[in-house]
C-alpha positions in Angstrom: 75.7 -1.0 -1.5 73.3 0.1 1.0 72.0 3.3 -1.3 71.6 0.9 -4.6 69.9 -1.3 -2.9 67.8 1.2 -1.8 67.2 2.5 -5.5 66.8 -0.9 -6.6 63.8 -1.4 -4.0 62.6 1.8 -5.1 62.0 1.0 -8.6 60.8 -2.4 -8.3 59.9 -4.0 -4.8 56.0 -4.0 -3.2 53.9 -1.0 -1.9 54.9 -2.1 1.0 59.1 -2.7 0.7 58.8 1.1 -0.9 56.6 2.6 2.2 58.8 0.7 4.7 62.2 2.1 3.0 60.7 5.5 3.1 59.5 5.6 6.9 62.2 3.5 8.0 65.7 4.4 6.0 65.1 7.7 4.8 64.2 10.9 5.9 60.6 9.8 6.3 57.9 9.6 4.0 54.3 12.4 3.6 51.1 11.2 4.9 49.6 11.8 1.3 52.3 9.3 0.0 52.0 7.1 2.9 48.1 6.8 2.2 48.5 6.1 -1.2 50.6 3.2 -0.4 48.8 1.8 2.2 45.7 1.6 -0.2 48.0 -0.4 -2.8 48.3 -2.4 0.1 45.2 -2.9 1.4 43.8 -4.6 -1.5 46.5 -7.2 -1.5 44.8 -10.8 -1.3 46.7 -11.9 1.7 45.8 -8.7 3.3 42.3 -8.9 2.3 42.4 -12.3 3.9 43.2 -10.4 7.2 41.1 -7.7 6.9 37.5 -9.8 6.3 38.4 -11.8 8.9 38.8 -9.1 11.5 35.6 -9.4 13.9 33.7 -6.4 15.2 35.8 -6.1 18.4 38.8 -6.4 16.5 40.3 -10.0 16.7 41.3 -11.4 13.1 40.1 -14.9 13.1 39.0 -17.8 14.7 42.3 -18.8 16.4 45.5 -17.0 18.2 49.0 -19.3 17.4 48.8 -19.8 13.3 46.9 -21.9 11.3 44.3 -24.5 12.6 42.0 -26.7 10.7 40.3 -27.2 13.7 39.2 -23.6 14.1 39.3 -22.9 10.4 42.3 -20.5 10.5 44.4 -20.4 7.5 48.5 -18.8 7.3 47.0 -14.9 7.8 43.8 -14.8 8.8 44.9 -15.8 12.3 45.7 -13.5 15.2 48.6 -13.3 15.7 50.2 -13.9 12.4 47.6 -11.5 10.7 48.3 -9.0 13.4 52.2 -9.0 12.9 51.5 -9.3 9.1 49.9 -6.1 8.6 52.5 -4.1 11.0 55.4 -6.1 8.8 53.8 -4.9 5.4 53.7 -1.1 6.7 50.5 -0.4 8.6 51.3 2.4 11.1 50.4 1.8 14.8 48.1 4.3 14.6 45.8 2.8 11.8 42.3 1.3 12.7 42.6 -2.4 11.8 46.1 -2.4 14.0 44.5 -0.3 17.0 40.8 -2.5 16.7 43.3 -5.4 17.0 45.4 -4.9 19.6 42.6 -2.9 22.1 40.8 -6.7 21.4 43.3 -7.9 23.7 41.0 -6.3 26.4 37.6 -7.0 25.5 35.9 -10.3 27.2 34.5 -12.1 24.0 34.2 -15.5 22.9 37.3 -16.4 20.4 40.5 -17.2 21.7 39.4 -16.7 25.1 42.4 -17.8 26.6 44.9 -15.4 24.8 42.4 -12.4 26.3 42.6 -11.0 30.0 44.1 -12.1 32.4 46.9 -14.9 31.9 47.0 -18.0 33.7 48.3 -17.0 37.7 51.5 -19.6 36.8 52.0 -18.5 32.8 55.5 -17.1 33.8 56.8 -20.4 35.8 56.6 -22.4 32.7 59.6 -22.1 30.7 59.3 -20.9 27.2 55.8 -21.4 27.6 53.1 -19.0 28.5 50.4 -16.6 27.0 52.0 -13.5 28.1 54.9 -14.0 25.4 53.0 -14.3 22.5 50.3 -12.0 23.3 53.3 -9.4 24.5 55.4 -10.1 21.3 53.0 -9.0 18.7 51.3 -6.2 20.4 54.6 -4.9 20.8 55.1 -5.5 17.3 52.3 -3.7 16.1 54.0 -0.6 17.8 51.9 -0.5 21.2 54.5 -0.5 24.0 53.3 3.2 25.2 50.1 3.0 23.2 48.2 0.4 25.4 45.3 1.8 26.9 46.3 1.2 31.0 44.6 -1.9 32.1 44.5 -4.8 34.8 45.5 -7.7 32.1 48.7 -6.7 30.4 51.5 -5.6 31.7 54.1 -5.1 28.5 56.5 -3.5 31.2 56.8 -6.4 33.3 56.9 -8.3 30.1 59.8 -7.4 29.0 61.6 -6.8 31.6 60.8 -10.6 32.4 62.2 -11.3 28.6 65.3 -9.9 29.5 65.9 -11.2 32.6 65.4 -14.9 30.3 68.5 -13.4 28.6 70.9 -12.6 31.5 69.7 -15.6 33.4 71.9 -17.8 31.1 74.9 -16.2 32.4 74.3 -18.3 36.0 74.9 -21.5 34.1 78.5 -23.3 32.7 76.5 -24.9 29.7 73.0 -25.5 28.8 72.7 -28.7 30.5 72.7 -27.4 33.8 68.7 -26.2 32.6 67.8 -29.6 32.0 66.2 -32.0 34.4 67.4 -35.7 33.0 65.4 -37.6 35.4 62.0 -38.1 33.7 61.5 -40.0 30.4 61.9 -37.0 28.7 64.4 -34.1 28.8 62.6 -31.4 30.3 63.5 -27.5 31.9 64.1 -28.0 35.6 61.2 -26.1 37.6 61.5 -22.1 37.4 64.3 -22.4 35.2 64.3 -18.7 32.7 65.3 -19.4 29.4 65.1 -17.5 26.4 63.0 -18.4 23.3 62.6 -16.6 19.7 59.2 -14.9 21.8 61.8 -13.3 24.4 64.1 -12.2 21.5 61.0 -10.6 19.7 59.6 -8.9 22.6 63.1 -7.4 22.8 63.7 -6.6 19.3 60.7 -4.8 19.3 60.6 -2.8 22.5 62.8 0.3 24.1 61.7 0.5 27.5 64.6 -1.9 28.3 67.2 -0.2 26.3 70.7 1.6 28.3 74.3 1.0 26.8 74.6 -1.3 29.8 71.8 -3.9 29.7 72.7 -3.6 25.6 75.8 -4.9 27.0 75.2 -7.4 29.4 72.2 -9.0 26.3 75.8 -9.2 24.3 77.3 -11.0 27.0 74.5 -13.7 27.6 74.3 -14.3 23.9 78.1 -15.0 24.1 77.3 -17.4 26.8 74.2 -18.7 25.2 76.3 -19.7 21.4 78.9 -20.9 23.4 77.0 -23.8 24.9 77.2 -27.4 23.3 74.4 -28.0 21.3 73.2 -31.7 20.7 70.8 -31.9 17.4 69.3 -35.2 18.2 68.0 -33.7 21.3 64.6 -31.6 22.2 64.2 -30.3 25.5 60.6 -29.9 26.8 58.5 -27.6 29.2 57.1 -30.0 31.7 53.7 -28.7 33.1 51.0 -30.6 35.0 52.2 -34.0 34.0 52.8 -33.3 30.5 55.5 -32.3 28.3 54.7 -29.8 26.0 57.5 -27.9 23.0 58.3 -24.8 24.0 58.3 -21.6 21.6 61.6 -22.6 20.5 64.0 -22.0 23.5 67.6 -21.2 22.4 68.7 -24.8 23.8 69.9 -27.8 21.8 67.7 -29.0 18.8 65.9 -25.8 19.2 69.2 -23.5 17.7 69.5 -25.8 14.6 65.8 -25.7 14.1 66.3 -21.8 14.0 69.0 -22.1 12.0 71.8 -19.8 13.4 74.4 -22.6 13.6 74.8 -23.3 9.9 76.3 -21.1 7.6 74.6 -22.3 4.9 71.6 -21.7 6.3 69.8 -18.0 6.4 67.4 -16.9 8.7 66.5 -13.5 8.1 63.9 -13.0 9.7 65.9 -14.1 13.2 69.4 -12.4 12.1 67.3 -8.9 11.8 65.4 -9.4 15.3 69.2 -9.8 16.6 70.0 -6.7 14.8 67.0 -4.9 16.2 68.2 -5.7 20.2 71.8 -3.8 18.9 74.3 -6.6 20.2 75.2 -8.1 16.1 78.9 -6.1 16.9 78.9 -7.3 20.5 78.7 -11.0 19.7 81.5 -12.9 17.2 79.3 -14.9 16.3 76.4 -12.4 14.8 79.0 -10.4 13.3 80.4 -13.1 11.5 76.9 -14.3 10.2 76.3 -10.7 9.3 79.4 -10.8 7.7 78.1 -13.9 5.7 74.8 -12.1 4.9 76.4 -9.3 3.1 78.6 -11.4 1.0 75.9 -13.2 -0.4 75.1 -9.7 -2.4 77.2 -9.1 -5.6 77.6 -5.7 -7.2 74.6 -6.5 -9.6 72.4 -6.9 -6.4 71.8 -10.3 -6.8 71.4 -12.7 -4.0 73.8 -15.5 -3.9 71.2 -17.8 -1.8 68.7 -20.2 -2.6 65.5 -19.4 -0.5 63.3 -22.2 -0.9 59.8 -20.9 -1.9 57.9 -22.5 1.7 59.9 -19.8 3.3 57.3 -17.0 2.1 55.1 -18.7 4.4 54.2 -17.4 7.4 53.8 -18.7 10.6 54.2 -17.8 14.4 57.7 -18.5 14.9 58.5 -17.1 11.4 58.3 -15.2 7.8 59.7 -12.2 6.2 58.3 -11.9 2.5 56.7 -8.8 2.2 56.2 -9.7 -1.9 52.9 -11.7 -2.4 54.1 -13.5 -6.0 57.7 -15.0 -5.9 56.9 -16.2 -9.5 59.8 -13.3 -10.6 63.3 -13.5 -9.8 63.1 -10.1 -9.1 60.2 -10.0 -6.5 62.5 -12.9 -4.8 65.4 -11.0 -4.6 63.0 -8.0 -3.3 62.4 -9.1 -0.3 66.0 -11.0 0.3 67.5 -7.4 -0.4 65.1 -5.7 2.0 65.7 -8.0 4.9 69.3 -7.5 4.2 69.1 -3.9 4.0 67.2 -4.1 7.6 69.5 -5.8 9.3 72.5 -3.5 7.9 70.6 -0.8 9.1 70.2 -2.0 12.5 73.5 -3.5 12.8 75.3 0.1 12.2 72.9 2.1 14.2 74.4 4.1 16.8 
């Protein structure tokens, strides 16, 4: 299955599904064929979007975390979604828009001000909550873990070592509610509680410098821990801070799992399911190995994808999105980028 789908992408998926099987699943791609993909790409409207909004120190936008109509941000032309965007449709780390972007992480200007620098001195005591996970996630995204230029701000070593110490943290507890302080109005983390989120999992997915068979292991076991927990729908846990509670980036605790999706088989997330496969623990963990197993039944020897995906998932978002095609009007682009997200997370799955 895994080579027709490849064929099939091939012959009929976006510039940037065909440079992404090339670099990725094959035995690599030419820098002359690489460029002239990457120019295909490049005058794509929603990467156009990006691109003219990208300021002359580098930051795309007006705003860091999505859209705003405040700040006049719209789904791409955002930081961080535009940033992740372009190193999702097949922009190499190396390229200029990627490096302009992520180096703008250390330049003191006026936009966004708060996602630059230096973090706030409690930004890790906060659970689920802080500047340094989504500024982390998607400069590791865009391929930067040993690019960063050395600097006083960011630290993406501590980062993610601090991401997967969220992880293994949830071993210490018997269930989920031993995290959750009941004695305010609302449910909230209880002080310095670590706590993974959907940020921890993608600074993980997308980094190495935690990687050993062992702590691939012991991320296994805490997410064997972390599905076996109770998990109320009805109920949201908040991050309590300063007298206010404020959502957390999704935190892998009650409401937050069904609003990711991953208890519900008839529900798909591929995005999530290939960020699992990207950390290497889908085999280690029953339960990702039987959604896997769901995934790949939803393919039938004609290719076609027994799953409706509702067109708002195209949209992107900070927590969110895996279209790579920019027109779903076609059956077939649909079933493009369902068969590419499927054929990434088989890949990652069955790496060594």
């Amino acid at each position: 299955m895994r080579e027709k789908i490849i064929d099939f992408l091939l012959s009929n998926a976006d510039p940037s599904v065909v440079l992404r099987a090339r670099r990725e699943l094959l035995n690599g791609i030419s820098k002359t064929k690489e460029d002239e993909l990457l120019q295909k790409i490049r005058i794509q409207k929603n990467i156009q979007s990006i691109l003219q909004a990208q300021k002359p120190d580098g930051w795309i936008g007006n705003y860091f975390h999505g859209q705003s109509k405040k700040f006049g941000a719209g789904m791409y032309d955002n930081m961080e979604v535009g940033l992740r965007y372009l190193a999702e449709k097949g922009f190499p780390a190396d390229n200029e828009y990627i490096t302009k972007a992520v180096h703008s992480f250390l330049v003191d200007g006026a936009n966004c001000s708060e996602f630059r620098l230096h973090a706030p001195p409690d930004d890790y005591a906060h659970t689920a909550f802080g500047v340094y996970l989504l500024r982390s996630s998607v400069i590791l995204r865009a391929g930067h873990e040993y690019l960063l230029p050395t600097n006083d701000y960011i630290d993406l070593h501590h980062d993610v070592v601090f991401s997967f110490r969220t992880f293994l943290n949830v071993l210490n507890f018997a269930d989920a509610d031993g995290a959750v302080d009941t004695s305010k109005r609302q449910l909230c983390f209880k002080p310095g509680v670590l706590w993974p989120c959907s940020y921890d999992l993608r600074i993980l997915a997308h980094s190495q410098g935690w990687r050993s068979h062992r702590n691939i292991s012991l991320l296994a076991d805490s997410m064997n821990r972390l599905f076996s927990f109770r998990h109320v729908r009805e109920k949201m846990i908040y991050t309590y801070i300063k007298g206010q509670f404020r959502a957390p980036c999704l935190a892998f605790i009650h409401s937050g799992m069904y609003n990711l999706g991953m208890l519900d088989d008839a529900y798909v997330n591929f995005d999530l399911l290939e960020l699992f496969a990207r950390c290497g623990v889908v085999k280690q963990v029953p339960f990702l190995q039987n959604k896997y197993e769901y995934v790949l039944s939803l393919v039938d020897d004609d290719l076609d994808v027994d799953y409706k995906i509702a067109s708002g998932e195209r949209n992107w978002g900070p927590y969110g999105g895996f279209a790579l095609e920019e027109d779903w009007k076609s059956k077939t682009r649909k079933q493009c980028d369902a068969l590419f997200r499927i054929l990434m997370i088989m890949h990652y799955v069955n790496l060594p």
